[in-house]
C-alpha positions in Angstrom: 108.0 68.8 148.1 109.4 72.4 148.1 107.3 74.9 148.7 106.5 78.1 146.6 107.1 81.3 148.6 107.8 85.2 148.4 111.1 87.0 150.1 111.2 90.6 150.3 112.7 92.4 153.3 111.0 94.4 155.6 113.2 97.3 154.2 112.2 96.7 150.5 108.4 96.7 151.7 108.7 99.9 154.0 110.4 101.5 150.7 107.8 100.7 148.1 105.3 101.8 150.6 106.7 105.0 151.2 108.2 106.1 148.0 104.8 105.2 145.1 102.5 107.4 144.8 99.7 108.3 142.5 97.5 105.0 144.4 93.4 105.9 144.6 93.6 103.4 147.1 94.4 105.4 150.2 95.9 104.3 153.7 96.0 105.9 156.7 98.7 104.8 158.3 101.5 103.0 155.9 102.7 101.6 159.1 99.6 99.3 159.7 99.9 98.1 156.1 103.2 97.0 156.4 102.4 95.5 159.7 99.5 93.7 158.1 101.7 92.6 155.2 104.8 91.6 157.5 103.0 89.4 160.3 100.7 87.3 158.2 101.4 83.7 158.4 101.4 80.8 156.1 98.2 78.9 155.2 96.1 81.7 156.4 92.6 81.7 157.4 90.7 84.9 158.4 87.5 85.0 159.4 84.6 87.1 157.2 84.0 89.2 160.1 88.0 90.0 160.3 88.7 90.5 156.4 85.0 93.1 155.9 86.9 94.5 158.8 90.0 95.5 157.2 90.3 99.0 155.3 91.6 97.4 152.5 91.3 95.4 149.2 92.2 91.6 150.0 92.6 88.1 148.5 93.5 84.6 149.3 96.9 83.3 146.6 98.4 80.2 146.3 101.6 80.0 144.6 101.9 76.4 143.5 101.9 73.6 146.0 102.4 76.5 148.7 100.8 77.6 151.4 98.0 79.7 151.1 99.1 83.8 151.7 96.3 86.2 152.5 97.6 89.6 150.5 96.4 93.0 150.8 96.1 95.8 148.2 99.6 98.1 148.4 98.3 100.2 145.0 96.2 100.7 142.9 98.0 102.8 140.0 97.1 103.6 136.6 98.6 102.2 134.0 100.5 105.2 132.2 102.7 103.2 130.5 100.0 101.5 128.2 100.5 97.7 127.1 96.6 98.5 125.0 95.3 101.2 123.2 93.0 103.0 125.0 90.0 105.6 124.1 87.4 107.1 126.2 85.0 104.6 125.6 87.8 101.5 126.6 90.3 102.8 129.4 92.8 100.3 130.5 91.9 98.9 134.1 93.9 100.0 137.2 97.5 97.7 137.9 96.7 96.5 141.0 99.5 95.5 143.4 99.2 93.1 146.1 101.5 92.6 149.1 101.9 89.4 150.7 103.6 88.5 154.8 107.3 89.3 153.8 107.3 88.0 150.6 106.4 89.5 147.6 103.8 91.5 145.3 101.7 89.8 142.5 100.5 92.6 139.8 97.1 91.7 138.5 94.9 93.7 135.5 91.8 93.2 135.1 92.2 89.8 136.7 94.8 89.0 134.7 98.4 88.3 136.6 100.7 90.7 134.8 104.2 90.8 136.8 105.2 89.5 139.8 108.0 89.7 141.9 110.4 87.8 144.7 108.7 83.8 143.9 110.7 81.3 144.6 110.6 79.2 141.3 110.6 82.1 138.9 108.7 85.4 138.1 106.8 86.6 135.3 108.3 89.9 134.2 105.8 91.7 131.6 102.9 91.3 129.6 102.3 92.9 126.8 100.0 93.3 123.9 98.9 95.8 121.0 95.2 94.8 121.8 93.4 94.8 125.1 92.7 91.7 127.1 89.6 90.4 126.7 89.1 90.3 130.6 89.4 94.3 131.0 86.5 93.8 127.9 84.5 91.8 129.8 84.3 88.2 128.7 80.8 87.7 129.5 79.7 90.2 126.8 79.0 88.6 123.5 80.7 91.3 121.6 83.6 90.5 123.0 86.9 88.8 121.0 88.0 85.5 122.3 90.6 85.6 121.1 94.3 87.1 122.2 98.0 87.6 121.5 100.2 88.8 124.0 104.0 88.6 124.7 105.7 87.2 127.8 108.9 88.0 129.4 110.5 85.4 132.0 112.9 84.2 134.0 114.8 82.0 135.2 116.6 82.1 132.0 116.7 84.5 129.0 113.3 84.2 128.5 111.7 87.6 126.5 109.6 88.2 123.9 107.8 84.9 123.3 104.1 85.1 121.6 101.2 84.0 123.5 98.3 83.3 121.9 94.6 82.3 123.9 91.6 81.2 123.0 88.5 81.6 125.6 85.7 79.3 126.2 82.7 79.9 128.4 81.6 76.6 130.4 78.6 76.5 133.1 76.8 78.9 135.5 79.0 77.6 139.2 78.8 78.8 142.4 82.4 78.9 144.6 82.4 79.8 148.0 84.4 83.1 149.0 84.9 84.4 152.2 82.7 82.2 153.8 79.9 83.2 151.9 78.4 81.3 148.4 78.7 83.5 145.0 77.4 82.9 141.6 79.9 82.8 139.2 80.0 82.7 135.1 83.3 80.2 134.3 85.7 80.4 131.5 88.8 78.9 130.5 91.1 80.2 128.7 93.4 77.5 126.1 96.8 79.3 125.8 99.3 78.3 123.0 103.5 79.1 122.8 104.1 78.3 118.8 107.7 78.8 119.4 108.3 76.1 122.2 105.3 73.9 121.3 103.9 74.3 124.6 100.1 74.7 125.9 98.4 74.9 129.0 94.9 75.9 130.7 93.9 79.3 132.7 90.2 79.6 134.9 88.5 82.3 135.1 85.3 82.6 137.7 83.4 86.3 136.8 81.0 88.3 138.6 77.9 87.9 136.2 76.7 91.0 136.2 79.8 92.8 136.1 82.0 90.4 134.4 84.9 91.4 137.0 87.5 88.1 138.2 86.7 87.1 141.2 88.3 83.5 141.4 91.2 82.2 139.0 93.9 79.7 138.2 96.5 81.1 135.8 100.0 79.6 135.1 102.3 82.4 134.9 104.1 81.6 131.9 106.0 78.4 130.7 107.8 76.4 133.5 106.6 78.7 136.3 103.9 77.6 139.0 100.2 78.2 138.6 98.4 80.9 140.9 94.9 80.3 142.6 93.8 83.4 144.0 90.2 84.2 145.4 89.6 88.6 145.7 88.1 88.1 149.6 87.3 92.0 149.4 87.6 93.5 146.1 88.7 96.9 145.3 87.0 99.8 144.5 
């Protein structure tokens, strides 16, 4: 079975660490994160003590049928360029990028995977949407919609612009088991639809019940690309 995996040179790391700025998450040493991102190994397994340790922001990813990559937190970077209107009462939530061993970043939003870069079988290239995401809303508010249309670009392939629309359904109190340690967790699943290609599929969500924040989740990228499972370990803030 192939496995699912992230390729970025040391040198493409080293340069994205240097050369962003405008993070609120600060480092302080750049060296020690790329060090940290570089030397990781495949099906990682930290201890609690080691990952409340670490200075920064952290989560367990799968990519697939892959191994299991602990990633770090790179940036944390407002998003400017909106894909949502915003006001003061709604701001759009922080991109947040996370660095895997030598392999790649995953851009997440509220939860929600956004971009990524460098996997093996494909990457997700934007999201976009005129509305904001019911996850930056909080989905365990009742005033919130649940329902949203996005658009997905793609590749492999010429794959841009195709509508995306979800439907969100809240299921039973659970409680997962992060970092060693037993949380209680609100679960939702999210029924996405692709009218143009006749295609559906299935996205988890486990929130933070008080806050409503992601703290577990299984989202396919997009059509014909690999589901993610990531866990936040150490969320940011």
């Amino acid at each position: 079975m192939r496995r699912s995996h992230f390729t970025i040179p040391f040198g493409g790391i080293f340069l994205c660490l240097t050369l962003l700025t405008g993070c609120s998450q600060k480092f302080q040493d750049v060296n020690d994160t790329a060090k940290l991102a570089l030397f990781g190994d495949d099906d990682t397994q930290l201890s609690a003590q080691a990952i409340n340790q670490l200075p920064y922001a952290s989560m367990y990813a799968r990519i697939g049928d892959g191994p299991q990559a602990f990633m770090v937190l790179a940036f944390a970077e407002q998003d400017i360029v909106s894909s949502s209107p915003t006001s003061a009462n709604q701001p759009n939530a922080p991109l947040l990028k996370w660095l895997s061993a030598d392999r790649g970043l995953l851009v997440t939003q509220a939860g929600r995977i956004t971009k990524t870069t460098s996997l093996a079988q494909g990457n997700l290239v934007a999201t976009t949407s005129k509305t904001i995401d019911p996850l930056a809303l909080g989905l365990h508010k009742a005033s919130t919609p649940k329902t949203w249309t996005r658009t997905l670009d793609w590749q492999p392939g010429y794959h841009f612009g195709y509508t995306i629309n979800s439907a969100f359904s809240s299921g039973s109190e659970q409680v997962i088991v992060i970092n060693e340690q037993p949380i209680e967790s609100l679960y939702f699943t999210e029924d996405v639809n692709v009218p143009s290609l006749e295609l559906s599929y299935q996205n988890e969500f486990w929130l933070n019940p008080v806050t409503g924040t992601v703290i577990k989740s299984r989202q396919q990228l997009a059509p014909g690309l690999p589901v993610v499972e990531f866990s936040i370990l150490k969320p940011f803030s």
